[in-house]
C-alpha positions in Angstrom: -15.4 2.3 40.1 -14.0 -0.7 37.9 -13.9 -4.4 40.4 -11.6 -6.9 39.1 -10.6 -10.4 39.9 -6.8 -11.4 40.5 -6.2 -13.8 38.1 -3.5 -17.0 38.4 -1.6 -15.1 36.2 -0.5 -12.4 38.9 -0.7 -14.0 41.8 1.6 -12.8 44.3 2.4 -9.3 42.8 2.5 -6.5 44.9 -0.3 -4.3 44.4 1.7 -1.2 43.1 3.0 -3.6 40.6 -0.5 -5.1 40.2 -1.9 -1.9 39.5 0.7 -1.0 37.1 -1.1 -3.7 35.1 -4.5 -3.2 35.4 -4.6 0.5 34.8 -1.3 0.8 32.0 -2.2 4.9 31.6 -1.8 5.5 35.1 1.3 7.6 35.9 3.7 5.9 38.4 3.4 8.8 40.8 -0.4 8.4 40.8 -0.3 5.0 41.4 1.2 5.7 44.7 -0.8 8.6 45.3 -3.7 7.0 44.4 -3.3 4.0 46.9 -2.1 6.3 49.9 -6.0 7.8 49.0 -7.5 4.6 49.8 -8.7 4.4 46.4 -7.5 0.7 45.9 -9.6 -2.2 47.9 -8.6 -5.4 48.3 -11.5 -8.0 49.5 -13.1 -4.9 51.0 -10.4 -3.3 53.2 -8.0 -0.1 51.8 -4.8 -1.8 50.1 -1.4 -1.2 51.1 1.5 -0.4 47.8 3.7 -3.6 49.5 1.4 -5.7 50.0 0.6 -9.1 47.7 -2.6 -9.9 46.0 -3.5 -13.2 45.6 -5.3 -15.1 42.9 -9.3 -14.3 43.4 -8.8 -11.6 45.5 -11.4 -8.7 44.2 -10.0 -5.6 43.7 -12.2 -2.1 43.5 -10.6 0.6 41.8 -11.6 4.3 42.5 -9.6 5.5 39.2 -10.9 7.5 36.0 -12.0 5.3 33.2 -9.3 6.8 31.3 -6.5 5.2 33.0 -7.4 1.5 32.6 -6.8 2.1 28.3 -3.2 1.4 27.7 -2.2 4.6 25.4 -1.0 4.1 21.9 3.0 4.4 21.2 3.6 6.9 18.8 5.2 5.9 15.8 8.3 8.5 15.4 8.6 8.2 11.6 5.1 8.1 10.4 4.2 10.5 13.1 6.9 13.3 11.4 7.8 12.0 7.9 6.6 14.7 5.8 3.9 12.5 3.6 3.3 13.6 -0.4 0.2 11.6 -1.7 -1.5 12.4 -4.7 -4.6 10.9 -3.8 -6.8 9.4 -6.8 -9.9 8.4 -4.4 -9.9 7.1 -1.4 -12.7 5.4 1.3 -12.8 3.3 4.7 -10.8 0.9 2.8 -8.8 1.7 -0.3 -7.0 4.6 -1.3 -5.5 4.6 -4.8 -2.5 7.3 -5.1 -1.2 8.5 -8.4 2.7 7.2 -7.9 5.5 10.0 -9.3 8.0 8.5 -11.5 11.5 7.5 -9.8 9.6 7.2 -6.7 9.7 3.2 -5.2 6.9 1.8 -4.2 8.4 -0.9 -1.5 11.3 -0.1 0.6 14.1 -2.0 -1.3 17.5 -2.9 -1.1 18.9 0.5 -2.5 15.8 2.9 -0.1 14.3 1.5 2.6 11.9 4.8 4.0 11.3 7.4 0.8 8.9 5.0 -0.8 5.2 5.3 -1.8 4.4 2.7 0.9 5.8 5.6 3.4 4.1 8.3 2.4 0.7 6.3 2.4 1.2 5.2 5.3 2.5 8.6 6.8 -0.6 10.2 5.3 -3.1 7.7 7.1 -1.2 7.5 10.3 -1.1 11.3 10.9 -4.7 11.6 9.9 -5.8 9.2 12.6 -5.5 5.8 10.2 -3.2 3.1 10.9 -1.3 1.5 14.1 2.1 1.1 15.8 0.4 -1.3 18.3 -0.1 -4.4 16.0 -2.7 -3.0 14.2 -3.3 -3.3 10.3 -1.0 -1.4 8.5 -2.1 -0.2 4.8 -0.3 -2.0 2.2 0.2 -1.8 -1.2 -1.6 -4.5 -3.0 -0.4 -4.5 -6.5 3.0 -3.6 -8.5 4.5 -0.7 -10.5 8.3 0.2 -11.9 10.5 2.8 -10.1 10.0 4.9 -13.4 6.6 4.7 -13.9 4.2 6.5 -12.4 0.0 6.2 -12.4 -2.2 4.3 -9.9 -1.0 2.2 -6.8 -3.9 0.4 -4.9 -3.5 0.5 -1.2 -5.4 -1.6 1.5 -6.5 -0.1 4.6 -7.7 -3.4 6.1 -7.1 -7.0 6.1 -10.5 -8.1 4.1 -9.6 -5.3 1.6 -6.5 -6.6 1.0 -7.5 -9.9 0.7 -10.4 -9.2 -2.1 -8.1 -7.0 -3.8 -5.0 -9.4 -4.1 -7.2 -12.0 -5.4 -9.2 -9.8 -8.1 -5.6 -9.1 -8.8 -4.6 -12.2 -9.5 -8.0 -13.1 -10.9 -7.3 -10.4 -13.5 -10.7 -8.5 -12.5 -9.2 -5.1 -11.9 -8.6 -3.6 -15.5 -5.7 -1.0 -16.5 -4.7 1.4 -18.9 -1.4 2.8 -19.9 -0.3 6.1 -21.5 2.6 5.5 -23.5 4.7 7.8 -25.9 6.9 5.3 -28.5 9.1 6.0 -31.4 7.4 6.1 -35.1 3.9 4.9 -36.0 2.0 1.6 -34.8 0.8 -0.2 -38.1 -2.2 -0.8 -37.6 -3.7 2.1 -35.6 -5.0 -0.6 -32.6 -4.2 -4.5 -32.3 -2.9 -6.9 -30.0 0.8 -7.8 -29.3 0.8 -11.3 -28.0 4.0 -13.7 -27.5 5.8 -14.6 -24.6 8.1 -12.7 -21.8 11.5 -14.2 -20.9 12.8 -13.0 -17.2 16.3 -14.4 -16.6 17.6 -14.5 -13.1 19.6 -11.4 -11.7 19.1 -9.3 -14.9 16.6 -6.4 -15.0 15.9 -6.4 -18.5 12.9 -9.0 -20.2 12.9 -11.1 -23.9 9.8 -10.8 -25.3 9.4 -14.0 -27.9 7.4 -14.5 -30.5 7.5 -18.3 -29.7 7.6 -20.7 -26.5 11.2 -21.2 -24.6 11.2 -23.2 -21.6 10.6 -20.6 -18.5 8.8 -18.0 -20.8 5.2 -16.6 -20.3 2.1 -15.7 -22.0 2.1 -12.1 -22.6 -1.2 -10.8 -24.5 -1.3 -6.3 -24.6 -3.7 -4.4 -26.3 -3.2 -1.3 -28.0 -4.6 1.9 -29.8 -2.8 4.8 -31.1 -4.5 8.4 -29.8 -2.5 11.1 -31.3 0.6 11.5 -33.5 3.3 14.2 -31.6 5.9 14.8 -34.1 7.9 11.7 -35.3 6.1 9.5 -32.2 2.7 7.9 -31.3 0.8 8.3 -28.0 -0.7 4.8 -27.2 -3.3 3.4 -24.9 -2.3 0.2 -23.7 -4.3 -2.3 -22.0 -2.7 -5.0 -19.9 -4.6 -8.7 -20.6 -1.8 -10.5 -18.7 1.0 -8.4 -16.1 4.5 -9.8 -16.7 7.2 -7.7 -15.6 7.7 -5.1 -18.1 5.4 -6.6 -20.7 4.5 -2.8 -22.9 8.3 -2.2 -22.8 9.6 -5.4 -23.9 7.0 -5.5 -26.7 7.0 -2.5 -28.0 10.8 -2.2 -28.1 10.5 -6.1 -29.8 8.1 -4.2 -32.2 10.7 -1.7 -33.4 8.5 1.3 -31.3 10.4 1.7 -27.7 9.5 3.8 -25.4 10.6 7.8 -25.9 12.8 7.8 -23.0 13.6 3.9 -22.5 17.2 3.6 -23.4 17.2 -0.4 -21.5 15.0 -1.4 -24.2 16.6 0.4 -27.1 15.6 4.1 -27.3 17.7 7.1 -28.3 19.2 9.3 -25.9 16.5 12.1 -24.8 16.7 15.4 -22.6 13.3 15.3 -22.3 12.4 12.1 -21.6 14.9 10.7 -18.7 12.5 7.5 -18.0 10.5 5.8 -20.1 7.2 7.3 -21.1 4.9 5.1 -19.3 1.4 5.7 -17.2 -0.9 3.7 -15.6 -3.5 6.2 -16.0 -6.6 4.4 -15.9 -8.3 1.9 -13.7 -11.2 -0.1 -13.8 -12.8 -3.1 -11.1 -14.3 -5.3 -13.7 -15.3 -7.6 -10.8 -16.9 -11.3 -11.5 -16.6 -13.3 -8.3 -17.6 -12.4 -4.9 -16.0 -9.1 -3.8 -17.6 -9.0 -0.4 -17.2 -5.4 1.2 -15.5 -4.0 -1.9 -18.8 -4.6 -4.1 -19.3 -0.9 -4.6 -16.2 -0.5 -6.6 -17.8 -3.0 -8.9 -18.0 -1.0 -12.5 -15.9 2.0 -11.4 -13.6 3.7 -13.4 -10.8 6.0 -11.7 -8.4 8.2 -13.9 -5.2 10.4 -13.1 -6.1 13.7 -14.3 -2.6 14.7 -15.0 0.3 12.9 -17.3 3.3 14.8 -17.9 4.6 13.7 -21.2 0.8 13.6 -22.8 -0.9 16.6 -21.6 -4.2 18.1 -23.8 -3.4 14.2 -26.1 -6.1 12.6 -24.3 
């Protein structure tokens, strides 16, 4: 037996409709049913369904616990979509998923529901993760190309996504890229360092080797791990994340991408995107990372990069 208090709020209601309220699980017919049982007081005496409550009446409630939860709405999409996640690890509050290339990661003007954010959240919600009642919905806190695949760090609460937008911009989470370019990188390992150019409704960057107004520091790091015919598989490490900063420099090196033909590459069957992976991540934390303190010195790796298999 629940008692509860009218409040201002639904004073004057009839009780039927009052009852609607307070137990939101309760079928309609068992509302009526459940009255014509005497199983709703009001101020001590059996209630009728047309009568009126009034604010500060008390109300006792013969009625299964169950019906006073209001049920969750189930969300069609995520409920049905069929969800594809190559899951790299996952916890109470991140899950990192190895993204396929030509897969989006946010809905966008040209694909608004077959996008990495989808099948995450498909993969959660159909699991018993995730709400279509207000509740926090995973997101995806960082970046990555339509053609690039490697690891996409997803939220599964607000805090987490908080900590992890700020290491983020902090620069404490450290990755890797696989990369397969044209020729040989003289030296063997360096730095490419210079600025990226991003002008306004094109797709393609500049990278400089001096300052322009509106450029950006752009600072990559790279080694060379295996030599495949007439090209080199690189490691690349990000120092700064401008948008397409290992493609831009490379290609302003004279190595593009195998596969990049925006930034200069030959036409390749093989290689119908440009050879690029994040492969490797690493939380290189130095401020406060609250709940996420665990991941603090972790590395994670995808096990599996198409265009440099048995190379590293």
């Amino acid at each position: 037996m629940k008692e509860i208090i009218v409040s201002k709020a639904d004073d004057g209601k009839r009780v039927d409709r009052w009852l609607k309220g307070a137990c939101p699980s309760l079928p309609p017919g068992l509302i009526q049913k459940y009255i014509r049982l005497k199983r709703v007081k009001r101020n001590g005496k059996h209630a009728k369904a047309d009568e009126h409550v009034s604010s500060g009446d008390t109300m006792n409630l013969f009625i299964e616990d169950e019906f006073f939860e209001a049920k969750e709405k189930k969300d069609k999409l995520l409920s049905s979509f069929r969800a594809n996640v190559n899951v790299v690890y996952e916890d109470e509050n991140i899950l990192l998923a190895d993204k396929r290339p030509g897969l989006i990661a946010h809905p966008d003007e040209t694909e608004k529901v077959n996008t990495l954010l989808t099948h995450i959240r498909a993969y959660l919600y159909q699991k018993g993760e995730g709400s279509a009642n207000g509740g926090f919905m995973p997101v995806i806190v960082n970046r990555i190309d339509r053609f690039t695949g490697g690891i996409v760090i997803c939220a599964k609460n607000e805090e987490a996504m908080k900590i992890l937008s700020q290491k983020i911009r902090l620069r404490e989470i450290e990755k890797k890229y696989l990369c397969l370019i044209d020729g040989k990188m003289q030296p063997d390992r360096g730095t490419l360092e210079g600025y990226i150019l991003k002008t306004p409704g094109k797709s393609r960057v500049q990278a400089l080797s001096a300052f322009v107004p509106g450029a950006q520091k752009a600072k990559t790091l790279y080694r060379t791990i295996a030599q495949v015919g007439g090209r080199t598989l690189l490691e690349c490490t990000l120092v700064t994340g401008r948008t397409h900063q290992i493609r831009a420099q490379l290609a302003s090196a004279g190595h593009p991408l195998a596969g990049d033909a925006a930034y200069g590459a030959k036409p390749d069957k093989e290689h119908t995107y440009q050879a690029l992976y994040s492969y490797k991540l690493t939380f290189r934390f130095e401020t406060d990372s609250g709940i996420l303190e665990y991941l603090n010195g972790q590395t994670f790796q995808v096990k599996n990069v198409p265009f440099a298999k048995g190379l590293y």
